[in-house]
CHARMM-style PDB file with segment names, atoms N, HN, CA, C and O in Angstrom:
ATOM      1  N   UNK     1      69.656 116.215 121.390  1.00  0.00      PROA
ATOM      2  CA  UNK     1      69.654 116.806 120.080  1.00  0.00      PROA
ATOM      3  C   UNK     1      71.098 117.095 119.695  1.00  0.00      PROA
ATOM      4  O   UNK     1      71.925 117.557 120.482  1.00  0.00      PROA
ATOM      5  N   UNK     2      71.371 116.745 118.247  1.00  0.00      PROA
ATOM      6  HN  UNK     2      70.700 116.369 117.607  1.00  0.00      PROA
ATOM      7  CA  UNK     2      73.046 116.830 117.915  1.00  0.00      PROA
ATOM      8  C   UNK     2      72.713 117.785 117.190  1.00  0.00      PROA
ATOM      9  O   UNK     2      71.613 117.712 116.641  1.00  0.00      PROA
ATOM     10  N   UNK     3      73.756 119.243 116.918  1.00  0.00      PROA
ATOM     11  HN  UNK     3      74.649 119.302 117.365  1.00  0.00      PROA
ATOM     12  CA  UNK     3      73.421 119.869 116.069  1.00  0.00      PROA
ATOM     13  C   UNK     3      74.932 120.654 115.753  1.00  0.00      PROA
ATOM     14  O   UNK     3      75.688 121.194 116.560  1.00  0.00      PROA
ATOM     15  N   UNK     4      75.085 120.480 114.064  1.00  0.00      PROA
ATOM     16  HN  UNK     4      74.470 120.041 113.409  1.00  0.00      PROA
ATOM     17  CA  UNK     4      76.107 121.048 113.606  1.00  0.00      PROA
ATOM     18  C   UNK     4      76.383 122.344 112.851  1.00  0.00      PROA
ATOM     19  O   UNK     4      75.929 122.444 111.711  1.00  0.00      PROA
ATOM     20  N   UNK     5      77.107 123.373 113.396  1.00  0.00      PROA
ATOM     21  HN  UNK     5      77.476 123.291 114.322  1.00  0.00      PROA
ATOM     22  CA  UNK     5      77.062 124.641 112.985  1.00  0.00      PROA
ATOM     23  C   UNK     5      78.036 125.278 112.548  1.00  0.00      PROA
ATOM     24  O   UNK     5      78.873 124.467 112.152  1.00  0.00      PROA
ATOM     25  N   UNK     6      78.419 126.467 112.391  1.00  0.00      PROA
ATOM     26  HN  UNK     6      77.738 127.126 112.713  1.00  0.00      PROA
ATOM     27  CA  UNK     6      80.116 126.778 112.401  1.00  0.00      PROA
ATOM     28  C   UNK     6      80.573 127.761 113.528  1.00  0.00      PROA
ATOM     29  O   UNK     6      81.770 128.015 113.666  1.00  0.00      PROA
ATOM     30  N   UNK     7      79.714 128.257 114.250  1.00  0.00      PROA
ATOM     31  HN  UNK     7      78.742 128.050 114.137  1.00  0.00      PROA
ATOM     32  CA  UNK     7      79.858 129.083 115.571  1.00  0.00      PROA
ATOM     33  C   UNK     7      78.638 129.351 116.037  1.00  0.00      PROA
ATOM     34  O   UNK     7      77.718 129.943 115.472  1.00  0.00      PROA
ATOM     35  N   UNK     8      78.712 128.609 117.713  1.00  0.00      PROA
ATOM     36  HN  UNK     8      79.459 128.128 118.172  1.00  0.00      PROA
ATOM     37  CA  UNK     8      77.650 129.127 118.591  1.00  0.00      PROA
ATOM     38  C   UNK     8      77.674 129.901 119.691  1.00  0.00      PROA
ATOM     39  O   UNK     8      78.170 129.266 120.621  1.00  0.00      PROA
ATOM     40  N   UNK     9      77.314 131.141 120.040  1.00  0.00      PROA
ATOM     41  HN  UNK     9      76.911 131.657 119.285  1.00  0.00      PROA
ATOM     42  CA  UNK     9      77.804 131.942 120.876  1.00  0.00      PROA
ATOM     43  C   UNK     9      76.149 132.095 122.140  1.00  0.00      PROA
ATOM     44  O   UNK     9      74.987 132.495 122.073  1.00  0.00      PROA
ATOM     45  N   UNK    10      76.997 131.539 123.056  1.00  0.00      PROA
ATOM     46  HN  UNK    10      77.941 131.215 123.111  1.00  0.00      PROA
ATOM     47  CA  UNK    10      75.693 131.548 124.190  1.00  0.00      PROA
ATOM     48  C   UNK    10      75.434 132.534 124.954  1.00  0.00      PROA
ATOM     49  O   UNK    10      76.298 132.480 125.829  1.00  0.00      PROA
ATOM     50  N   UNK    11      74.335 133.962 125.277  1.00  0.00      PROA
ATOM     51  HN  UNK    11      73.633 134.006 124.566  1.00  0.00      PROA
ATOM     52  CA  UNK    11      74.693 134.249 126.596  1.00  0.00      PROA
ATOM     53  C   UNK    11      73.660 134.159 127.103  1.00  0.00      PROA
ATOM     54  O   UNK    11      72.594 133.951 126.522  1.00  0.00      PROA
ATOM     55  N   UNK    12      73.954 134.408 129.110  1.00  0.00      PROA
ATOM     56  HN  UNK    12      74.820 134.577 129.582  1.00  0.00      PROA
ATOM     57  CA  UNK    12      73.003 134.001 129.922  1.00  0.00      PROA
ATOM     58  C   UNK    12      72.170 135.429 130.098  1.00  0.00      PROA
ATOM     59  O   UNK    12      72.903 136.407 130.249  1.00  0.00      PROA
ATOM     60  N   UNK    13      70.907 135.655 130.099  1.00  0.00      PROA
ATOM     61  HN  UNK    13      70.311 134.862 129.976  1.00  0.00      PROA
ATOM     62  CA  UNK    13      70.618 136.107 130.295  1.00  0.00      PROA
ATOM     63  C   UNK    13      69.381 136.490 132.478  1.00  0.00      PROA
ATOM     64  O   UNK    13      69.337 135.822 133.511  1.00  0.00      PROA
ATOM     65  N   UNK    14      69.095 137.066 132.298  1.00  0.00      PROA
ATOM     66  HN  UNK    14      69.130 137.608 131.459  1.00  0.00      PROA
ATOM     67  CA  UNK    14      67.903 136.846 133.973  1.00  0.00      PROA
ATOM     68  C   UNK    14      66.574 135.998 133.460  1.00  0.00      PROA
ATOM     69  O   UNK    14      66.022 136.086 132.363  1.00  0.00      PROA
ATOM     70  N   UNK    15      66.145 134.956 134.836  1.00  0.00      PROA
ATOM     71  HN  UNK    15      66.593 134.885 135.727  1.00  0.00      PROA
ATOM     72  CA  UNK    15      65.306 134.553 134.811  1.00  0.00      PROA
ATOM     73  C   UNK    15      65.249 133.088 134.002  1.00  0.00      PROA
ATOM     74  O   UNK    15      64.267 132.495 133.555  1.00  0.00      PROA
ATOM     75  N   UNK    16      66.679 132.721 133.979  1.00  0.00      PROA
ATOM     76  HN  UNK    16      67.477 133.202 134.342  1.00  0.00      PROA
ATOM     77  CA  UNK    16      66.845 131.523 133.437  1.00  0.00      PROA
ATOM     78  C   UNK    16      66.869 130.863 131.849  1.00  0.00      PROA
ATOM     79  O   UNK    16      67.113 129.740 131.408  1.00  0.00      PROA
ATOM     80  N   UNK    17      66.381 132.517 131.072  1.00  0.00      PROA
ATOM     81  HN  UNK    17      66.183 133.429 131.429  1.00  0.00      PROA
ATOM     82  CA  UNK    17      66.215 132.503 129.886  1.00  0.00      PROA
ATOM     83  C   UNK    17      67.841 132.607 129.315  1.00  0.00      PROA
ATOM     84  O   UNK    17      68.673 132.832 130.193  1.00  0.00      PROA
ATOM     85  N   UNK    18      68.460 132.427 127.591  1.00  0.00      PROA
ATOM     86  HN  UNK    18      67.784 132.245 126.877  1.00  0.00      PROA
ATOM     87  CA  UNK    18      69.674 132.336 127.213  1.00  0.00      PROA
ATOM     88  C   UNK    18      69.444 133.171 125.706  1.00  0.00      PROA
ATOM     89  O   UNK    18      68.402 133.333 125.070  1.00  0.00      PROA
ATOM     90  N   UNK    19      70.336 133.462 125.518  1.00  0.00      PROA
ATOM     91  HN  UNK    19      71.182 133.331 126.035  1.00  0.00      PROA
ATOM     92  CA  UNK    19      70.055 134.060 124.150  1.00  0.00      PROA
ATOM     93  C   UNK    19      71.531 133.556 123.195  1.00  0.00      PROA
ATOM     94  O   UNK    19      72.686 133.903 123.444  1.00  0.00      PROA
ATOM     95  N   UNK    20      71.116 132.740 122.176  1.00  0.00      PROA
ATOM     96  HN  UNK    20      70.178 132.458 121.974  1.00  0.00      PROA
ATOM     97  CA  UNK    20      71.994 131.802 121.373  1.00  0.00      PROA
ATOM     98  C   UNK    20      72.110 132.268 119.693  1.00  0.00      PROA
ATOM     99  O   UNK    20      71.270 131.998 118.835  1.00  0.00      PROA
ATOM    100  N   UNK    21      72.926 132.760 119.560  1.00  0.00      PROA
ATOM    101  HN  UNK    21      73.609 132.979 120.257  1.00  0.00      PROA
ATOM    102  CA  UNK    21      73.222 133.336 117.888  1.00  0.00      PROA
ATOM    103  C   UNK    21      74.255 131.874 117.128  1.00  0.00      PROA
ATOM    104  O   UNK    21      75.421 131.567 117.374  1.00  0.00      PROA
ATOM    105  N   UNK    22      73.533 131.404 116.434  1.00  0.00      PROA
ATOM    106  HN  UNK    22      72.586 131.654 116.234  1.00  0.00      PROA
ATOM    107  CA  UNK    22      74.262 130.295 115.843  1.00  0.00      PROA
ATOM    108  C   UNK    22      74.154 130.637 114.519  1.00  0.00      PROA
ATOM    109  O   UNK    22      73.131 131.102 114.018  1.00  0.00      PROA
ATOM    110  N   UNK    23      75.266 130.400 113.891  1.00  0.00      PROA
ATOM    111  HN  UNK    23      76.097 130.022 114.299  1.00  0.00      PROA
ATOM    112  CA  UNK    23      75.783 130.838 112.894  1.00  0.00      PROA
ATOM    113  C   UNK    23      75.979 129.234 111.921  1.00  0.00      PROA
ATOM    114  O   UNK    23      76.356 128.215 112.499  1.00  0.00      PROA
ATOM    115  N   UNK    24      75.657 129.249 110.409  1.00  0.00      PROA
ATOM    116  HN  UNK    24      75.350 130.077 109.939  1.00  0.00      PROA
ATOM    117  CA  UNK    24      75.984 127.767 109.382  1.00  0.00      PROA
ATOM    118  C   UNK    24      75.242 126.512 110.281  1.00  0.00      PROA
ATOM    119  O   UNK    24      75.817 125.502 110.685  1.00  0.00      PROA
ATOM    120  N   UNK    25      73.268 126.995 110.550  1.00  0.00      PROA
ATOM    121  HN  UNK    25      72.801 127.816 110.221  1.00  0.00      PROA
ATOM    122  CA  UNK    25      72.893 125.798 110.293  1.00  0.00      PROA
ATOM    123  C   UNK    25      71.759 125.912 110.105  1.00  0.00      PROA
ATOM    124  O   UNK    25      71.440 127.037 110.490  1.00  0.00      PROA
ATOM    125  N   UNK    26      70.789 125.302 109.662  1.00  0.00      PROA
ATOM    126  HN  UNK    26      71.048 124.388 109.350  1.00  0.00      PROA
ATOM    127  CA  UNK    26      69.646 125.263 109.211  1.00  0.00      PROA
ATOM    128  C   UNK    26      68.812 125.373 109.829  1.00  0.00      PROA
ATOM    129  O   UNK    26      68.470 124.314 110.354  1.00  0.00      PROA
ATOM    130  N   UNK    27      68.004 126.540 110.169  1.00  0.00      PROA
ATOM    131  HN  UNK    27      68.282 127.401 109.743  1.00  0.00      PROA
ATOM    132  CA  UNK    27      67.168 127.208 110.856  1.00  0.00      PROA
ATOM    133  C   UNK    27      65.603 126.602 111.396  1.00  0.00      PROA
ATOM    134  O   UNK    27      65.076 126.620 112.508  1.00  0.00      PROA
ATOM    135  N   UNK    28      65.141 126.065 110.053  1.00  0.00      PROA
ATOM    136  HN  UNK    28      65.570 126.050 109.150  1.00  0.00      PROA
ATOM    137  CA  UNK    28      63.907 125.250 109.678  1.00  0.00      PROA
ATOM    138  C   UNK    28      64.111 123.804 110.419  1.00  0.00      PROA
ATOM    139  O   UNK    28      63.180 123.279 111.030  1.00  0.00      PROA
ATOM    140  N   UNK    29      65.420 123.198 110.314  1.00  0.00      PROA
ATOM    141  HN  UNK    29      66.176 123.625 109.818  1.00  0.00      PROA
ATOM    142  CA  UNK    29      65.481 122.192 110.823  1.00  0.00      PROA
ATOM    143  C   UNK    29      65.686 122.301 112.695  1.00  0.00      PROA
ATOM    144  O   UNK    29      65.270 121.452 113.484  1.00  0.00      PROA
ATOM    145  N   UNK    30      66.311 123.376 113.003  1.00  0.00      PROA
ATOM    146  HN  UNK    30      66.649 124.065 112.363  1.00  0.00      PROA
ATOM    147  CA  UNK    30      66.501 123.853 114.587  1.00  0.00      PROA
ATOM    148  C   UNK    30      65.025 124.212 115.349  1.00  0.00      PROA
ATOM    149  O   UNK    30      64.733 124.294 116.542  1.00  0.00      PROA
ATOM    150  N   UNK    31      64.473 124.335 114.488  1.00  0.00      PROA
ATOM    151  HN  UNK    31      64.709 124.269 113.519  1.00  0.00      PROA
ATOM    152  CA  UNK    31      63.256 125.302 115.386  1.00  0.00      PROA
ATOM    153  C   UNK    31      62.358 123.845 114.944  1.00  0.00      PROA
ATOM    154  O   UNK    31      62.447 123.241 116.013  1.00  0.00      PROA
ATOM    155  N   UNK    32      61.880 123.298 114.396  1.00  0.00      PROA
ATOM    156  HN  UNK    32      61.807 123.788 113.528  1.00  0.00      PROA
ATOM    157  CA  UNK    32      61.604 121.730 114.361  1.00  0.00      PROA
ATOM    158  C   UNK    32      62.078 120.845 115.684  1.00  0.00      PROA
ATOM    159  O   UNK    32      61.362 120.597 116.654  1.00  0.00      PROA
ATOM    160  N   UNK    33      63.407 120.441 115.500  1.00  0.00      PROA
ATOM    161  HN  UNK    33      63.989 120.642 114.712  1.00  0.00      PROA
ATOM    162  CA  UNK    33      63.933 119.552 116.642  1.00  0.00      PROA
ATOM    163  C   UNK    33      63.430 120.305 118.018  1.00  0.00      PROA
ATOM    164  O   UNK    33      62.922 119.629 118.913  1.00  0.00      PROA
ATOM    165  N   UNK    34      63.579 121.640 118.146  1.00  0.00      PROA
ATOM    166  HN  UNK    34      63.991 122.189 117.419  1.00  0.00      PROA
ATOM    167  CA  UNK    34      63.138 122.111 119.663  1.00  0.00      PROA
ATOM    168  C   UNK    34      61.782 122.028 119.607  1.00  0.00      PROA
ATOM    169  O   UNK    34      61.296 122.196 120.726  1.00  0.00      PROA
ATOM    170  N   UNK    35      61.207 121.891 119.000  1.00  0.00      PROA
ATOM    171  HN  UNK    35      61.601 121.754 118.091  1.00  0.00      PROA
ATOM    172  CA  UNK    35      59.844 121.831 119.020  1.00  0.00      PROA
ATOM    173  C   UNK    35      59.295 120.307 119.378  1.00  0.00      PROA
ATOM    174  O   UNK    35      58.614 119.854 120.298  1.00  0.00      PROA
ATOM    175  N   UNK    36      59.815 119.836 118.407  1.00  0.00      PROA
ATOM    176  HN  UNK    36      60.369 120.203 117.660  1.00  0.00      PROA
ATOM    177  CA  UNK    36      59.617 117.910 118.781  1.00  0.00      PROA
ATOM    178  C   UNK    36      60.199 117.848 120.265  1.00  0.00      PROA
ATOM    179  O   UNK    36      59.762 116.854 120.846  1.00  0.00      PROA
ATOM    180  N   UNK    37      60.868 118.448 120.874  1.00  0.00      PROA
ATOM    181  HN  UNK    37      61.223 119.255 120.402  1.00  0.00      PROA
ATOM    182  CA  UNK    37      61.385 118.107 122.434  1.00  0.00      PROA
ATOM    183  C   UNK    37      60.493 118.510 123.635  1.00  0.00      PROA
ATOM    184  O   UNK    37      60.524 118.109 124.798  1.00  0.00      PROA
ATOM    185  N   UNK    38      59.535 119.590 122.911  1.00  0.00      PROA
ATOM    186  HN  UNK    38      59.510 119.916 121.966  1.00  0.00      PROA
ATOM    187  CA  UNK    38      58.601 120.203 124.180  1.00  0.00      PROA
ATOM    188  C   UNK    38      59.408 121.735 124.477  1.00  0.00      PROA
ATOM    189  O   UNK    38      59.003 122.435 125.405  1.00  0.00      PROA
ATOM    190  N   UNK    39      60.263 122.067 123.846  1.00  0.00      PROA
ATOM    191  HN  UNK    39      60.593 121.498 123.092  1.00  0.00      PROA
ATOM    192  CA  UNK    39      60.800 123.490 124.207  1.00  0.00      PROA
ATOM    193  C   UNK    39      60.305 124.360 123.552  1.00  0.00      PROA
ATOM    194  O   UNK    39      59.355 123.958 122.881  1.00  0.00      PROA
ATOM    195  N   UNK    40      60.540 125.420 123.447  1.00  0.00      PROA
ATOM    196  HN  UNK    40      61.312 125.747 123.992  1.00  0.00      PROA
ATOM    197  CA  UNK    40      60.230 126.823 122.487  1.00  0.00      PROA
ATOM    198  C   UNK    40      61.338 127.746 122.712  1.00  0.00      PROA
ATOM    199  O   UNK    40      61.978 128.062 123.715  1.00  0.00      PROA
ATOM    200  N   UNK    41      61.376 128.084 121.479  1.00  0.00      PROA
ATOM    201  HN  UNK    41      60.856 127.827 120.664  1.00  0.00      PROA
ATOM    202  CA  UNK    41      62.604 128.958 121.026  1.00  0.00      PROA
ATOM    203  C   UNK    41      61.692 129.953 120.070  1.00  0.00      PROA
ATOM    204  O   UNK    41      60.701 129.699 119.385  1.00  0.00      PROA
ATOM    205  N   UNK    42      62.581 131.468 120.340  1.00  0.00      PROA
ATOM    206  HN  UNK    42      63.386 131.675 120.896  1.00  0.00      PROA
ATOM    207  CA  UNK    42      61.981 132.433 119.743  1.00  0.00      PROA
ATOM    208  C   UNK    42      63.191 133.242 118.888  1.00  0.00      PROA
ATOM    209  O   UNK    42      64.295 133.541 119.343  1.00  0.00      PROA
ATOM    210  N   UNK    43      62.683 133.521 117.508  1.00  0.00      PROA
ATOM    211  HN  UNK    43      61.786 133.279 117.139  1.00  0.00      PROA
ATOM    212  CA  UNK    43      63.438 133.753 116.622  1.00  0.00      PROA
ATOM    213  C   UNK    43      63.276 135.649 116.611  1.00  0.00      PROA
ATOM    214  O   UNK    43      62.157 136.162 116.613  1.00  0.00      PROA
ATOM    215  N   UNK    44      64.503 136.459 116.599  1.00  0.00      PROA
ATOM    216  HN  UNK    44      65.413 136.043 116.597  1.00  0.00      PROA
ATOM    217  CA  UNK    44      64.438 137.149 116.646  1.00  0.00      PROA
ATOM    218  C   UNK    44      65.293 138.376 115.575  1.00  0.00      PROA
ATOM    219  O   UNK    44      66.518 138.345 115.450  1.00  0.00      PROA
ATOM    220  N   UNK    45      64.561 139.239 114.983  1.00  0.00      PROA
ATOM    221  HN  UNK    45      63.567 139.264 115.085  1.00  0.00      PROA
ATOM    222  CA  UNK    45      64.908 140.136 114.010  1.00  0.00      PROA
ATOM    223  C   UNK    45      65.795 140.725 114.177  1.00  0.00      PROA
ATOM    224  O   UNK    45      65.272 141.772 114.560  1.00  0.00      PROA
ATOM    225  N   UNK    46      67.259 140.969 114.203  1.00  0.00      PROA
ATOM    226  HN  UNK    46      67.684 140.119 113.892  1.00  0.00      PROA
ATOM    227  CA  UNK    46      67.820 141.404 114.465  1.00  0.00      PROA
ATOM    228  C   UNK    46      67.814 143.554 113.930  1.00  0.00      PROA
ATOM    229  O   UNK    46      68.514 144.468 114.365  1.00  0.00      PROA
ATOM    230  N   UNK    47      66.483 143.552 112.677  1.00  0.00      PROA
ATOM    231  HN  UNK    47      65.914 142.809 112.324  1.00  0.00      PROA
ATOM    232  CA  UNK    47      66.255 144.592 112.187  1.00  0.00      PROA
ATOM    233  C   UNK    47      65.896 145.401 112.966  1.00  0.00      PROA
ATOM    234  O   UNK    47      66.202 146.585 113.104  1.00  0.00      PROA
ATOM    235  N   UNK    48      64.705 144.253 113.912  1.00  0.00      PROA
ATOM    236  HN  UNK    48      64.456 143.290 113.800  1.00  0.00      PROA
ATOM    237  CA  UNK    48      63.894 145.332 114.633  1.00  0.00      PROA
ATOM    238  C   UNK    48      63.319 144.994 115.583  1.00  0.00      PROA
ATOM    239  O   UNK    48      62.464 145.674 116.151  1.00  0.00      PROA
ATOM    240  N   UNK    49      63.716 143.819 115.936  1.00  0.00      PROA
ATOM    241  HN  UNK    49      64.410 143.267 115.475  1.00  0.00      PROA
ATOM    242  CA  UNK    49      64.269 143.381 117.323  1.00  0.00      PROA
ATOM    243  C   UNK    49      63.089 142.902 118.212  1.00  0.00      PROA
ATOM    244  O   UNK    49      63.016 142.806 119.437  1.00  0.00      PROA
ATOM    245  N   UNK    50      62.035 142.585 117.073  1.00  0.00      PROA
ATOM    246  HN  UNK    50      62.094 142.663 116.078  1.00  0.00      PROA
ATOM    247  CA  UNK    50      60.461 141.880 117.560  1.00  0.00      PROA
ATOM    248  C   UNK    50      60.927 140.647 117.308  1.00  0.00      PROA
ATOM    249  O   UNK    50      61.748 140.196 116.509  1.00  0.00      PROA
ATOM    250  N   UNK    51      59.943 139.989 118.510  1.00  0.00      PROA
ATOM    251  HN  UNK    51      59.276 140.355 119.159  1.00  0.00      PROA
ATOM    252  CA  UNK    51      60.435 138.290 118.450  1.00  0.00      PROA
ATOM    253  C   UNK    51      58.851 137.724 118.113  1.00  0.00      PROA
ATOM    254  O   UNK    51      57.723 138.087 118.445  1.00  0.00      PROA
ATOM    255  N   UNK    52      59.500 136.457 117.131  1.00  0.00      PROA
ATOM    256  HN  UNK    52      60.417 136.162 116.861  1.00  0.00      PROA
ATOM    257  CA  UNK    52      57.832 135.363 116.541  1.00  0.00      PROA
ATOM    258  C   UNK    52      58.324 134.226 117.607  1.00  0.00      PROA
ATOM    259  O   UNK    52      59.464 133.772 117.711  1.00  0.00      PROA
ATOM    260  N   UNK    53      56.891 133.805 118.552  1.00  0.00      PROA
ATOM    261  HN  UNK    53      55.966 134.174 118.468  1.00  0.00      PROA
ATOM    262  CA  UNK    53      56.849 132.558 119.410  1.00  0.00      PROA
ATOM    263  C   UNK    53      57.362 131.700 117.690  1.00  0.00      PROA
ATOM    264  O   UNK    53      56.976 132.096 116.591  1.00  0.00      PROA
ATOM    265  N   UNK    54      58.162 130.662 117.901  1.00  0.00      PROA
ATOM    266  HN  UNK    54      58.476 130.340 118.794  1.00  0.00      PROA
ATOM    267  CA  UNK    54      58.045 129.662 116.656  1.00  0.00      PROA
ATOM    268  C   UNK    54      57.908 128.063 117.937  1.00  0.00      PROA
ATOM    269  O   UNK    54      58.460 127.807 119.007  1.00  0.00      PROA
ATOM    270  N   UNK    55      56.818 127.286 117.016  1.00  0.00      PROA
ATOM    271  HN  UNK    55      56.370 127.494 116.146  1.00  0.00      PROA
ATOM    272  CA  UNK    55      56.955 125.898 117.155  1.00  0.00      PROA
ATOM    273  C   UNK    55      57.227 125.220 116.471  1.00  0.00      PROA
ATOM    274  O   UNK    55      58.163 124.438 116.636  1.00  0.00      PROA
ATOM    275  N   UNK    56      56.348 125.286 115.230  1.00  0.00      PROA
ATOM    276  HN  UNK    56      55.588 125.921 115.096  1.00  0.00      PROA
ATOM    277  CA  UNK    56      57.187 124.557 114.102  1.00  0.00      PROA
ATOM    278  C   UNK    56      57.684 125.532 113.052  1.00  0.00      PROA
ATOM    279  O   UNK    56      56.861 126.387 112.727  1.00  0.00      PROA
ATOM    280  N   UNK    57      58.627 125.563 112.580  1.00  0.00      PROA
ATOM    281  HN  UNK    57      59.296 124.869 112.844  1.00  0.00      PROA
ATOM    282  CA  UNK    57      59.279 126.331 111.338  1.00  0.00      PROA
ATOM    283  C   UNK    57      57.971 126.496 110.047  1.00  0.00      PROA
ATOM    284  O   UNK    57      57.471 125.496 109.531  1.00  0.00      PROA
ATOM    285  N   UNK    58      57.552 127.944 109.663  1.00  0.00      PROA
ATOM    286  HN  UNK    58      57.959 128.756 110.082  1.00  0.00      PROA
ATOM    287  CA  UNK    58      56.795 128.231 108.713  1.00  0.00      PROA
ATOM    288  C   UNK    58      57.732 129.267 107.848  1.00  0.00      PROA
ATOM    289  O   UNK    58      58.423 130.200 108.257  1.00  0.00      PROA
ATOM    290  N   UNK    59      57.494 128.725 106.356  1.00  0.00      PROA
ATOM    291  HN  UNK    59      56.933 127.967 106.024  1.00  0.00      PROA
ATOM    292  CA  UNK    59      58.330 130.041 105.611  1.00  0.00      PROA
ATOM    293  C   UNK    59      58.115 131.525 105.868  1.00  0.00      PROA
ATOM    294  O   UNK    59      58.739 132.417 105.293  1.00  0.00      PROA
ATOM    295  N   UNK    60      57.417 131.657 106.546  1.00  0.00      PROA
ATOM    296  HN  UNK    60      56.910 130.932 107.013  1.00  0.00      PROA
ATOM    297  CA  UNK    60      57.245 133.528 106.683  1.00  0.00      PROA
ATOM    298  C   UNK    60      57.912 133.818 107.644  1.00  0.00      PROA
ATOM    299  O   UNK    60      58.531 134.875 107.524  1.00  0.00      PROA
ATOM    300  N   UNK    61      58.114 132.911 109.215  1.00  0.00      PROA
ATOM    301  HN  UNK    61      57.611 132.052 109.312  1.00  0.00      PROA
ATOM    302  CA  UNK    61      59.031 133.448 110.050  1.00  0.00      PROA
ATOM    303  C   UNK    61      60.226 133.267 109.521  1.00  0.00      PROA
ATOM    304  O   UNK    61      61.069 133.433 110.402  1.00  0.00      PROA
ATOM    305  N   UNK    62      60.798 132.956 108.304  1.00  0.00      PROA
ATOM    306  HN  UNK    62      60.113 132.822 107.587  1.00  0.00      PROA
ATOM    307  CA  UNK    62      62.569 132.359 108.151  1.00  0.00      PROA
ATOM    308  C   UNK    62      62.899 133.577 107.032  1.00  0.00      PROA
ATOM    309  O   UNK    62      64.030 133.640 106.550  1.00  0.00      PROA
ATOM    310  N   UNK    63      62.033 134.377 106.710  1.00  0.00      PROA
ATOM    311  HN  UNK    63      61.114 134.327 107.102  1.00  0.00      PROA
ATOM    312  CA  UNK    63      62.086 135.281 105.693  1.00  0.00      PROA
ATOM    313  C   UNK    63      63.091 136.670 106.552  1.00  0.00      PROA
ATOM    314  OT1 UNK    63      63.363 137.704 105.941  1.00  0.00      PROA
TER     315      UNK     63
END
């Protein structure tokens, strides 16, 4: 997967899991491609810090 952004900041977290804040790229299209690969990525509120399982990108989780 190629993906273009303007800053990606990785950290490692326990248990093999990572937590990735990417900054200038299209959200709908990211959570798509990981999904077409067999992965899952979970999008998280930074308000309030509950996470949505996402597989494919729906407008209510991007709100």
């Amino acid at each position: 997967m190629t993906l273009e952004a303007d800053s990606v900041n990785v950290q490692a977290l326990d248990m093999g899991h990572i937590v990735v804040d990417i900054d200038g790229v299209n959200i709908t299209e990211l959570i798509n491609k990981v999904a077409e690969n067999g992965d899952s990525l979970r999008v998280v509120d930074e308000r309030d810090s509950t996470e949505t399982p996402a597989t494919y990108a729906s407008p209510h989780q991007l709100l």
